[in-house]
C-alpha positions in Angstrom: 275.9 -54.7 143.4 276.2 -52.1 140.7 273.9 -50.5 138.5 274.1 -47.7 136.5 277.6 -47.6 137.3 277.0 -46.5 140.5 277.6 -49.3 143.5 275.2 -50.2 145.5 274.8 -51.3 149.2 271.9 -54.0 148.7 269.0 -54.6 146.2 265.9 -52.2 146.7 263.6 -52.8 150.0 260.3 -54.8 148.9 257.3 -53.1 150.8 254.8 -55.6 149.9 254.7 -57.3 153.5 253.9 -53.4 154.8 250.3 -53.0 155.9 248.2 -50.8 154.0 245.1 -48.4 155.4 243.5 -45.2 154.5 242.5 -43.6 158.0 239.9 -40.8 155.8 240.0 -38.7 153.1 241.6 -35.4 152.3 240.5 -32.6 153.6 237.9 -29.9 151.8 239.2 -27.2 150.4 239.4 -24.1 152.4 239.1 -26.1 155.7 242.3 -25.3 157.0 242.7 -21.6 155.7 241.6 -19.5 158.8 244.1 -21.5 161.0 247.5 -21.3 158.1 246.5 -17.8 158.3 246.8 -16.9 161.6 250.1 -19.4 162.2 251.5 -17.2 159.2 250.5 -13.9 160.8 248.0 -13.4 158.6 244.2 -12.9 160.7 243.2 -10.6 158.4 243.3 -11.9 154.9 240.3 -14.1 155.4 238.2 -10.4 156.8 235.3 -10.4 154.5 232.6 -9.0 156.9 231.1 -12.3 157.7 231.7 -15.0 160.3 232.7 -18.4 158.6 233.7 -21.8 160.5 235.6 -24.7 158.9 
């Protein structure tokens, strides 16, 4: 098959048979700051005098 002048293998893969779910929603922002930061190296960048938990 060709198309757009380029050739092609087979038509485009039709996902309508996939199943479809949502397992939640995103997450808040800000929720995952405190652990980015201290996987980047970062501890202190979130230091603001107070404890926080998210």
């Amino acid at each position: 098959m060709e198309h757009g002048g380029l050739t092609q293998p087979a038509p485009a893969p039709r996902f309508s048979a996939t199943p479809v779910s949502v397992r939640g929603g995103p997450a808040l922002p800000g929720a995952d700051t405190a652990a980015v930061a201290e996987e980047w190296g970062l501890p202190g960048l979130l230091t603001t005098g107070k404890e926080t938990t998210g």
